[in-house]
PQR file with spaces between the fields and no chain letter, atoms N, CA, C, O and H, PARSE charges and radii, in Angstrom:
ATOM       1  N    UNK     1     -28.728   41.130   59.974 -0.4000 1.5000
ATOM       2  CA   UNK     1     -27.964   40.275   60.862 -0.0000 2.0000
ATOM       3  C    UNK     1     -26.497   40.341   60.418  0.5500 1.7000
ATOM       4  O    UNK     1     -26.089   40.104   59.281 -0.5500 1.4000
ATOM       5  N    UNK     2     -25.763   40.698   61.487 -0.4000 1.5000
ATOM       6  CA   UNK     2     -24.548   40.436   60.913 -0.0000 2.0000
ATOM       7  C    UNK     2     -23.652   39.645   61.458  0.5500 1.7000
ATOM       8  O    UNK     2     -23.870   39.177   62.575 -0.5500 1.4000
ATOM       9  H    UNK     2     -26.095   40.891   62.411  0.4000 1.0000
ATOM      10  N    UNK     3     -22.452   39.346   60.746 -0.4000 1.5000
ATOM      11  CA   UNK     3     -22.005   38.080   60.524 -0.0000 2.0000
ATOM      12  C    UNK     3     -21.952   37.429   61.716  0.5500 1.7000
ATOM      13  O    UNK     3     -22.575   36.385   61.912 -0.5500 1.4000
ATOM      14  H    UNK     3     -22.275   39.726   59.838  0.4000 1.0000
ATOM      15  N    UNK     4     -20.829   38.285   63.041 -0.4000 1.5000
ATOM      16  CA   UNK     4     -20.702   38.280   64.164 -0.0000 2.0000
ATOM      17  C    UNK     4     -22.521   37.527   64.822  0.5500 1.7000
ATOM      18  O    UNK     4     -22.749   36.431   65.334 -0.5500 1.4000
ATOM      19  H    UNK     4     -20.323   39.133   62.882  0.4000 1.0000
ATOM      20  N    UNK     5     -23.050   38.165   64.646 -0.4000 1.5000
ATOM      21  CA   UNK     5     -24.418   37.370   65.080 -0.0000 2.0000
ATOM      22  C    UNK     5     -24.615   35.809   64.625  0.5500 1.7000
ATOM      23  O    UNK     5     -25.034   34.835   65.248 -0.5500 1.4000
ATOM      24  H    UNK     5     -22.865   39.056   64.230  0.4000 1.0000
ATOM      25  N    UNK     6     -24.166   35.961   63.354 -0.4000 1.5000
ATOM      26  CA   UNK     6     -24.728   34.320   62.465 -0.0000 2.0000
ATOM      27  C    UNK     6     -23.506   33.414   63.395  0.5500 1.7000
ATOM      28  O    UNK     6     -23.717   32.283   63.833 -0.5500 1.4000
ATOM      29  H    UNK     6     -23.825   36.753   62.848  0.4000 1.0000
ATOM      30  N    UNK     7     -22.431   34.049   63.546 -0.4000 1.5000
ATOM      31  CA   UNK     7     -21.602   32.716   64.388 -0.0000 2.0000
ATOM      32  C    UNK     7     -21.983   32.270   65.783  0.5500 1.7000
ATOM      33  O    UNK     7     -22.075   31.114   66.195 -0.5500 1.4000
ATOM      34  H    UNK     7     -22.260   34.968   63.190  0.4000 1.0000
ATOM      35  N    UNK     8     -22.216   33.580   66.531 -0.4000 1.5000
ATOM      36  CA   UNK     8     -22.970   33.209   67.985 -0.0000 2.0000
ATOM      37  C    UNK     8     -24.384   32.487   67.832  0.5500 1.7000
ATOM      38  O    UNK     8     -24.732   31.697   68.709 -0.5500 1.4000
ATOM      39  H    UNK     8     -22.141   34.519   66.196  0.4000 1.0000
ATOM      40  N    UNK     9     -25.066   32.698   66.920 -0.4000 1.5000
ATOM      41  CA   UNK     9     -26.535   31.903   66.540 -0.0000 2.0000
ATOM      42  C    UNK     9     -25.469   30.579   66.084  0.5500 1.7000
ATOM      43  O    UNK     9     -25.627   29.773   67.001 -0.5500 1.4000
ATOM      44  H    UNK     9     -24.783   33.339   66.207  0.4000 1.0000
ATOM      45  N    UNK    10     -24.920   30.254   65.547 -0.4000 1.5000
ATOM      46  CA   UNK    10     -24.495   28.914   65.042 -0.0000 2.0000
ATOM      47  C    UNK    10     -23.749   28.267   66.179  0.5500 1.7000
ATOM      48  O    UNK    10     -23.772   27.038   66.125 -0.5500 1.4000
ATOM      49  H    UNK    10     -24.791   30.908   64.802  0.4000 1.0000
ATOM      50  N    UNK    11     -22.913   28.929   67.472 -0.4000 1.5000
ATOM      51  CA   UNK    11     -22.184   28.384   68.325 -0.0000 2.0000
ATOM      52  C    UNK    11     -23.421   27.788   69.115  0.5500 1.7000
ATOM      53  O    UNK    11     -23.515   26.680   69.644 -0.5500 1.4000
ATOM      54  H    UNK    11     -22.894   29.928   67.515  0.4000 1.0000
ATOM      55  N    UNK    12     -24.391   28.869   69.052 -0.4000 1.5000
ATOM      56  CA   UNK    12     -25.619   28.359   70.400 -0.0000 2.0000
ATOM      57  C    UNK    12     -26.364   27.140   69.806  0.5500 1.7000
ATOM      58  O    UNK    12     -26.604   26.208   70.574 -0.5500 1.4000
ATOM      59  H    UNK    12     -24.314   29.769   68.622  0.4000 1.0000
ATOM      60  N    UNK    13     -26.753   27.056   68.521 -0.4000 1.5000
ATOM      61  CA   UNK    13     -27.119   26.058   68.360 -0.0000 2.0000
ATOM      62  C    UNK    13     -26.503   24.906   68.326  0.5500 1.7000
ATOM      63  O    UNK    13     -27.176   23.905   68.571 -0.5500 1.4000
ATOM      64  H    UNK    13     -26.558   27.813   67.897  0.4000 1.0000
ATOM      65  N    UNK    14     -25.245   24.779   68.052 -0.4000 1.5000
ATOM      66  CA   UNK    14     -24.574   23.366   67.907 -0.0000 2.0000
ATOM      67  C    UNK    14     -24.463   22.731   69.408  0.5500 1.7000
ATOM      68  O    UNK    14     -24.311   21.542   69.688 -0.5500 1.4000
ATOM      69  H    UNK    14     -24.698   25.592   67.853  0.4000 1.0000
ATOM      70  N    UNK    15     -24.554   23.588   70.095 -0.4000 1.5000
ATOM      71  CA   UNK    15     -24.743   23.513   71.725 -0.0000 2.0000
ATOM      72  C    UNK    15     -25.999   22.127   71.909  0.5500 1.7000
ATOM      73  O    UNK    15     -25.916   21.114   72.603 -0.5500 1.4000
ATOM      74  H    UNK    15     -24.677   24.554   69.868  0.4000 1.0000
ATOM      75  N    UNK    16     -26.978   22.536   71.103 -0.4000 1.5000
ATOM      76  CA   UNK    16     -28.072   21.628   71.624 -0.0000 2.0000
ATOM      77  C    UNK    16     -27.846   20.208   70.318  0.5500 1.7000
ATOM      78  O    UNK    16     -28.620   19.253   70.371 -0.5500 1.4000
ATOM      79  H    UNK    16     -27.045   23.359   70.539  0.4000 1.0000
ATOM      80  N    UNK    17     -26.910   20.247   69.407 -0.4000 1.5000
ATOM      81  CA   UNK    17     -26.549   18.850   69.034 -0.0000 2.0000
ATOM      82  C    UNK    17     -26.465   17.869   70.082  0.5500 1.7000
ATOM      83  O    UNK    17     -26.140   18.053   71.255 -0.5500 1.4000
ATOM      84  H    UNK    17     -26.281   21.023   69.364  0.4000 1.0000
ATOM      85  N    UNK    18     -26.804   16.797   69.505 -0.4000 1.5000
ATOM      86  CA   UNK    18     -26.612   15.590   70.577 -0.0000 2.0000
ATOM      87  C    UNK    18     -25.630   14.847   69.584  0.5500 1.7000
ATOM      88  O    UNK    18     -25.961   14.237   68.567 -0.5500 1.4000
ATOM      89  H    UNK    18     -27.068   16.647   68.553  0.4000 1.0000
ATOM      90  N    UNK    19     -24.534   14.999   70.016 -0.4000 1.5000
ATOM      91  CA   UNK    19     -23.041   14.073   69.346 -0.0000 2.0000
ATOM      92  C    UNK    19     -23.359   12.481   69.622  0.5500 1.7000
ATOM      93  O    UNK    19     -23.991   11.840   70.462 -0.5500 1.4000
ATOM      94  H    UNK    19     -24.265   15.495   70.842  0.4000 1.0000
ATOM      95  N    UNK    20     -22.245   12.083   67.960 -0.4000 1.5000
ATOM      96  CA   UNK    20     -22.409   10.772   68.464 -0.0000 2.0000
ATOM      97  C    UNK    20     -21.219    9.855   69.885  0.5500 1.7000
ATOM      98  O    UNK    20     -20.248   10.547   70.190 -0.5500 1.4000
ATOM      99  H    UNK    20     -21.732   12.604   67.278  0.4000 1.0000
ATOM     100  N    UNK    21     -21.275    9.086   70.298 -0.4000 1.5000
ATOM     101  CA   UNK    21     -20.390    8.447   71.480 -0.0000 2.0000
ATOM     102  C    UNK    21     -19.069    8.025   70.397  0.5500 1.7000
ATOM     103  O    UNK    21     -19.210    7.734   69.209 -0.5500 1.4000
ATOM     104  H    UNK    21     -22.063    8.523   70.050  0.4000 1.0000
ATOM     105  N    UNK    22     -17.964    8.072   71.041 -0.4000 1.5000
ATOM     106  CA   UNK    22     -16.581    7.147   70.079 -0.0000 2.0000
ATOM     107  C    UNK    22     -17.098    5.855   69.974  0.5500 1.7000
ATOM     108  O    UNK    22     -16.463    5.273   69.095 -0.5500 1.4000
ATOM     109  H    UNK    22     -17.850    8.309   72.006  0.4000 1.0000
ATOM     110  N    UNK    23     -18.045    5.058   70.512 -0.4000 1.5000
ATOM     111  CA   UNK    23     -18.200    3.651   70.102 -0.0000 2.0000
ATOM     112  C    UNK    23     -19.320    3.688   68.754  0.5500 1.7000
ATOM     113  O    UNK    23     -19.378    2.942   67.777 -0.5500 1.4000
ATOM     114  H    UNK    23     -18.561    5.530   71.227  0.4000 1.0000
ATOM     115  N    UNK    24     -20.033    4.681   69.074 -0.4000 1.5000
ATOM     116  CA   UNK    24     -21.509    4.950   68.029 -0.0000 2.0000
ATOM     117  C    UNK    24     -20.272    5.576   67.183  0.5500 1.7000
ATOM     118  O    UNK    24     -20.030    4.595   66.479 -0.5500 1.4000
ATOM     119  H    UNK    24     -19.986    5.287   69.868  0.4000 1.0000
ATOM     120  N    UNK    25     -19.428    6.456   66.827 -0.4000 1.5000
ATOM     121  CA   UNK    25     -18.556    6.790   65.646 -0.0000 2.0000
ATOM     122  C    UNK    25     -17.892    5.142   64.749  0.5500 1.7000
ATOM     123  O    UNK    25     -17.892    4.683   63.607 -0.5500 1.4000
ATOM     124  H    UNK    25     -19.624    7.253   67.399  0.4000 1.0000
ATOM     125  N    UNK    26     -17.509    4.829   65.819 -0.4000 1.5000
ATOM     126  CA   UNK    26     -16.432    3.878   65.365 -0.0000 2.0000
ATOM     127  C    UNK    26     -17.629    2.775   64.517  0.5500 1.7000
ATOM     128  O    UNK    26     -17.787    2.839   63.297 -0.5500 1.4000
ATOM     129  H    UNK    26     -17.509    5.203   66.747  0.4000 1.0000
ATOM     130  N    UNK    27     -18.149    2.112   65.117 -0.4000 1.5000
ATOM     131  CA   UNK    27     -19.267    1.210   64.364 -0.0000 2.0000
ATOM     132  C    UNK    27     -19.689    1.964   63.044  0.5500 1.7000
ATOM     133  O    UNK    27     -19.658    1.284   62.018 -0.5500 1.4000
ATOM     134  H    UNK    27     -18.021    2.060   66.108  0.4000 1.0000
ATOM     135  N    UNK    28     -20.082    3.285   62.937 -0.4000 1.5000
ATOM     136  CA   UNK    28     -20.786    4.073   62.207 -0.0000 2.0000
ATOM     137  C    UNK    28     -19.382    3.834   61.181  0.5500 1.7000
ATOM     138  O    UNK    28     -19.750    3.338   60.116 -0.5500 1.4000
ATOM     139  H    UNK    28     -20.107    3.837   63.771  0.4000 1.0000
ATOM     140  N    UNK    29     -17.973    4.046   61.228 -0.4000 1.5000
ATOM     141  CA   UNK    29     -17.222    4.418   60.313 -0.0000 2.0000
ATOM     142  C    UNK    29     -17.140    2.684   59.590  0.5500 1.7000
ATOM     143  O    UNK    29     -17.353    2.508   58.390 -0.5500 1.4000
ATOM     144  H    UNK    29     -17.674    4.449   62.092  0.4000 1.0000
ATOM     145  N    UNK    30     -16.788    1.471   60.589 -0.4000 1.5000
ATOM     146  CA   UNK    30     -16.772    0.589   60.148 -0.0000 2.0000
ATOM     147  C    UNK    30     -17.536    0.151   59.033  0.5500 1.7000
ATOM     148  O    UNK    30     -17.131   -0.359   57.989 -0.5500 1.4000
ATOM     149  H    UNK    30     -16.616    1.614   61.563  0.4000 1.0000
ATOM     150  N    UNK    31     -18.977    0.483   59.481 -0.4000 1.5000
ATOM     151  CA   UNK    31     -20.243    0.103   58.635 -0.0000 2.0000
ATOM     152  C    UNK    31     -19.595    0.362   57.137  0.5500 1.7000
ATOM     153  O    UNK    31     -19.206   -0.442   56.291 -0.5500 1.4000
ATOM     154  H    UNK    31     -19.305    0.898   60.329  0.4000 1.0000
ATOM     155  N    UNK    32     -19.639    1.936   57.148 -0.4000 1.5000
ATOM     156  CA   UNK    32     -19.590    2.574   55.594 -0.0000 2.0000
ATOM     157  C    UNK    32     -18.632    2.095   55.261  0.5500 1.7000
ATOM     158  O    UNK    32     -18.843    1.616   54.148 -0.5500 1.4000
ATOM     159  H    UNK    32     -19.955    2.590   57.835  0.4000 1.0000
ATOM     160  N    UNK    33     -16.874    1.784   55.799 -0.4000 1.5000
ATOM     161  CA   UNK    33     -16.127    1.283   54.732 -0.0000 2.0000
ATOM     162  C    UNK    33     -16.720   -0.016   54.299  0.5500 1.7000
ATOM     163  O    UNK    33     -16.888   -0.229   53.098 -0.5500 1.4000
ATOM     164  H    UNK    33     -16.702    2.174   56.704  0.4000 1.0000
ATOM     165  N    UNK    34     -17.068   -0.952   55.259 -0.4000 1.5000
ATOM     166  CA   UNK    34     -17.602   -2.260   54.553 -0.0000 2.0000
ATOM     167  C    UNK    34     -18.485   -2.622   53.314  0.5500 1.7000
ATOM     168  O    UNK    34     -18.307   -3.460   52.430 -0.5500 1.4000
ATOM     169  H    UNK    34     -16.932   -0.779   56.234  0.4000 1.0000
ATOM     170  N    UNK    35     -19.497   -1.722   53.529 -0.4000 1.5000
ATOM     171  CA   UNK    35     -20.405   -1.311   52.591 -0.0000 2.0000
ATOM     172  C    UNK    35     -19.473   -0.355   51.487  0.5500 1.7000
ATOM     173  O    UNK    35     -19.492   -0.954   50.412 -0.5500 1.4000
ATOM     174  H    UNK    35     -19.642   -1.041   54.246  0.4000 1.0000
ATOM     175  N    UNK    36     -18.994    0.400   51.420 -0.4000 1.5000
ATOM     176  CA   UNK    36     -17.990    1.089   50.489 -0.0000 2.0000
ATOM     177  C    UNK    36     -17.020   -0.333   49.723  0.5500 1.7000
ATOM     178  O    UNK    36     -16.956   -0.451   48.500 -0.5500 1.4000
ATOM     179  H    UNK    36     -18.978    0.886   52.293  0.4000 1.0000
ATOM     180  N    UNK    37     -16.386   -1.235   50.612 -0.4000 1.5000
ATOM     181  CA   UNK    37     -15.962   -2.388   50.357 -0.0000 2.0000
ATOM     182  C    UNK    37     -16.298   -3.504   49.363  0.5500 1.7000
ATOM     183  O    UNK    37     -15.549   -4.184   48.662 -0.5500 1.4000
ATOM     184  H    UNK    37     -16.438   -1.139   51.606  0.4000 1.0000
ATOM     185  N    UNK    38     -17.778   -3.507   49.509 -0.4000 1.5000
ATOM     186  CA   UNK    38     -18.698   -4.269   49.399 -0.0000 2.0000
ATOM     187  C    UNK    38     -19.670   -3.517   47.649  0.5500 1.7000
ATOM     188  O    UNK    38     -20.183   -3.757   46.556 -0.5500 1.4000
ATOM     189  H    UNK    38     -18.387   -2.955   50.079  0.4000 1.0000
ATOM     190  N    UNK    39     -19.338   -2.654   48.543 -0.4000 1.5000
ATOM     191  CA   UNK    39     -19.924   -2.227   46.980 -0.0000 2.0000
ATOM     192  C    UNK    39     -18.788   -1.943   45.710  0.5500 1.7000
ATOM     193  O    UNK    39     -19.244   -2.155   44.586 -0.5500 1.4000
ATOM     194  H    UNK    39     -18.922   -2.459   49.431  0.4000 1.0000
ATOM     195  N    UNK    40     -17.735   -1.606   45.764 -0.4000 1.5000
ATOM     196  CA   UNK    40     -16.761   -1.883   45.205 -0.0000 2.0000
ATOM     197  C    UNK    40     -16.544   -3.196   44.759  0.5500 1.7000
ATOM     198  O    UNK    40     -16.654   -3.366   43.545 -0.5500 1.4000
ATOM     199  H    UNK    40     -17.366   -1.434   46.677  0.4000 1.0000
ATOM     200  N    UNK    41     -16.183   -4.435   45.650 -0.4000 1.5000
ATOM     201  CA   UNK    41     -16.227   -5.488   44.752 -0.0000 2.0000
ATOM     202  C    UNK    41     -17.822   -5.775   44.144  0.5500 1.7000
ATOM     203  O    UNK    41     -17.887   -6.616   43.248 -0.5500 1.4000
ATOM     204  H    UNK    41     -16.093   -4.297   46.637  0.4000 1.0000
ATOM     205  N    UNK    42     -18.498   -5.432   44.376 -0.4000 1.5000
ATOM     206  CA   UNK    42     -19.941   -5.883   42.915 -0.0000 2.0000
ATOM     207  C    UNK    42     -19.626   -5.180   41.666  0.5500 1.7000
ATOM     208  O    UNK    42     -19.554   -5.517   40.484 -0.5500 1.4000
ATOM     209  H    UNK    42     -18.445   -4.749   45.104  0.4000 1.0000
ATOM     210  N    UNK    43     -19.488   -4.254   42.226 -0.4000 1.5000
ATOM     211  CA   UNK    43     -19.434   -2.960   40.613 -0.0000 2.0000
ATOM     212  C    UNK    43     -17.884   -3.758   40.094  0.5500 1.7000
ATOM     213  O    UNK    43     -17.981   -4.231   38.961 -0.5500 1.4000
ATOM     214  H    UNK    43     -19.546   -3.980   43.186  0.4000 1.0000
ATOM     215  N    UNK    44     -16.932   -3.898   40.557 -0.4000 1.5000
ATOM     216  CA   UNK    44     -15.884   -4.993   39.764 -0.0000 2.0000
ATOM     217  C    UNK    44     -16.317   -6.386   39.171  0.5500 1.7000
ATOM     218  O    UNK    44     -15.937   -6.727   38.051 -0.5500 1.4000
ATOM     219  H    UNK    44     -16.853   -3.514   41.477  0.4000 1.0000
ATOM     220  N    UNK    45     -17.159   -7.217   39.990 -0.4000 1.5000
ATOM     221  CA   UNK    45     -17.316   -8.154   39.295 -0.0000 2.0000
ATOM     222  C    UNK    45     -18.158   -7.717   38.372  0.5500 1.7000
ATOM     223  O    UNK    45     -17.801   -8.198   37.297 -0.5500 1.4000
ATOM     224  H    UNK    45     -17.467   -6.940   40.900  0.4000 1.0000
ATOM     225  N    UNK    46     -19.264   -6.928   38.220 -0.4000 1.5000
ATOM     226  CA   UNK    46     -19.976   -6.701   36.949 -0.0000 2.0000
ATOM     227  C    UNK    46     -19.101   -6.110   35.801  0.5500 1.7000
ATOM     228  O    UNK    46     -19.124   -6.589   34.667 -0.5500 1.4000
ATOM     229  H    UNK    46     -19.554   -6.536   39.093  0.4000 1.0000
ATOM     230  N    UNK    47     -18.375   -5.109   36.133 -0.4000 1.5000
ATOM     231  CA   UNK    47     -17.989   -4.487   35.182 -0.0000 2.0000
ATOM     232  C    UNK    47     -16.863   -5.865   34.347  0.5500 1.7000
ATOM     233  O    UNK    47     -16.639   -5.739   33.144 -0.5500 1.4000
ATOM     234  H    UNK    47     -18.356   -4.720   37.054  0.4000 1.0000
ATOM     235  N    UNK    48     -16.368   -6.855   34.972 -0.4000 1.5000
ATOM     236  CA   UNK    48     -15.600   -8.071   34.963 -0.0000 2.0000
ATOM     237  C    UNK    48     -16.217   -8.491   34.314  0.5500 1.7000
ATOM     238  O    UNK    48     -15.805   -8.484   33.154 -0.5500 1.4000
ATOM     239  H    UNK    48     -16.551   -6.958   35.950  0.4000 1.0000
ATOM     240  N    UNK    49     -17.799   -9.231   34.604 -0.4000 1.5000
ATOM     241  CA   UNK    49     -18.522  -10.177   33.710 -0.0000 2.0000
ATOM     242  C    UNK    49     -19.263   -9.251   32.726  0.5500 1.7000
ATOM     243  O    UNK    49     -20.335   -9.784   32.437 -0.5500 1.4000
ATOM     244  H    UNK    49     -18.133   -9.237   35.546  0.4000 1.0000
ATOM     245  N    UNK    50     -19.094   -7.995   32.063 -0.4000 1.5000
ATOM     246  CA   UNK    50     -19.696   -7.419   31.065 -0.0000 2.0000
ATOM     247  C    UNK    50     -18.417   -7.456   29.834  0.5500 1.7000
ATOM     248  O    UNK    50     -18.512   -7.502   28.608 -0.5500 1.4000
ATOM     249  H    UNK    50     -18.224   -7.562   32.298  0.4000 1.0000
ATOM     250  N    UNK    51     -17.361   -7.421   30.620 -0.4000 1.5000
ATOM     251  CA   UNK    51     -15.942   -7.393   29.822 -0.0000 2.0000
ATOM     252  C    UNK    51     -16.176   -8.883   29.038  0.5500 1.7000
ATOM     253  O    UNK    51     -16.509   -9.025   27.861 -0.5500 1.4000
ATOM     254  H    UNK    51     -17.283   -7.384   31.617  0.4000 1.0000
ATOM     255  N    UNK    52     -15.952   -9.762   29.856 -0.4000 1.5000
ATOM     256  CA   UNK    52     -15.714  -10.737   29.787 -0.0000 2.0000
ATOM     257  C    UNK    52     -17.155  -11.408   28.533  0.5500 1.7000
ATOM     258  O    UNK    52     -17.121  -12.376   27.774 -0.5500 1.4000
ATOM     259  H    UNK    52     -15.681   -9.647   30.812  0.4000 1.0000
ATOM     260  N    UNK    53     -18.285  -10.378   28.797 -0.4000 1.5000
ATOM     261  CA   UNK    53     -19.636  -11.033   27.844 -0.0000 2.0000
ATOM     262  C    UNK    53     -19.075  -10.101   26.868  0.5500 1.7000
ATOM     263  O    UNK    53     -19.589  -10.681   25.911 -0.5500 1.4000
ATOM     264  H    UNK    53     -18.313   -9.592   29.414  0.4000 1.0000
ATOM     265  N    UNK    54     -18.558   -9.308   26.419 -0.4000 1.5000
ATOM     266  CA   UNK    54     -18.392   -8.564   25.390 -0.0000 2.0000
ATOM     267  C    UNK    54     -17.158   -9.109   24.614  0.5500 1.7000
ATOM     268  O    UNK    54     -17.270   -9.158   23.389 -0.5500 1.4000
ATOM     269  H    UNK    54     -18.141   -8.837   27.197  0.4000 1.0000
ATOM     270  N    UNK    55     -16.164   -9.463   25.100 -0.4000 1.5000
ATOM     271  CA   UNK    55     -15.278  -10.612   24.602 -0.0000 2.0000
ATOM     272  C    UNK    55     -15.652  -11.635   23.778  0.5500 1.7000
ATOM     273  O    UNK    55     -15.074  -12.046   22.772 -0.5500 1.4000
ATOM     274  H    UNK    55     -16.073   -9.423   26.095  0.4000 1.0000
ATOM     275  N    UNK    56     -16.663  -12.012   24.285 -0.4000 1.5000
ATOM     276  CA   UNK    56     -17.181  -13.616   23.906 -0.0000 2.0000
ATOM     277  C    UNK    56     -17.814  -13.008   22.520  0.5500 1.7000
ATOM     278  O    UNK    56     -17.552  -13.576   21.460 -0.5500 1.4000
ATOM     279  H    UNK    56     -17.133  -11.677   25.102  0.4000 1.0000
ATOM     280  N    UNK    57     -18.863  -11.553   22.550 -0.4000 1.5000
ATOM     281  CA   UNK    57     -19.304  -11.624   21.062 -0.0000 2.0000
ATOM     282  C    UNK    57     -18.275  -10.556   20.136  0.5500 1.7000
ATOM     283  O    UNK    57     -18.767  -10.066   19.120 -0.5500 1.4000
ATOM     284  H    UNK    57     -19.076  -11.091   23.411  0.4000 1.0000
ATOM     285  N    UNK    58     -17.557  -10.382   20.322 -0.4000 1.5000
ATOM     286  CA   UNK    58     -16.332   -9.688   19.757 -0.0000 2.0000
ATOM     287  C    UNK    58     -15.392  -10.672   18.919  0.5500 1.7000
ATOM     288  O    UNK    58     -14.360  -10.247   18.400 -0.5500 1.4000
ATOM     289  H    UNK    58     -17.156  -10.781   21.147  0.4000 1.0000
């Protein structure tokens, strides 16, 4: 197979993707920063209250 083939096999298939809608993107992007957000401040407050317990026996 050569290459020229692997791109027309890859154009034809992306053909039958079913994309997401700009409203299904946009929700989808919101989600993850929140959760990205969200998980960021936990991993701060822990890493905060491990500081803060290691202080105390220091």
């Amino acid at each position: 197979m050569s290459f020229i083939n692997y791109l027309r096999e890859t154009r034809g298939e992306l053909r039958h993707v079913t994309w997401p809608t700009k409203n299904q993107t946009i929700n989808y992007t919101i989600i993850v920063v929140l959760i990205s957000i969200g998980t960021g401040l936990f991993l701060g407050l822990l890493d905060y209250l491990f500081a803060q317990g290691l202080q105390f026996f220091i």
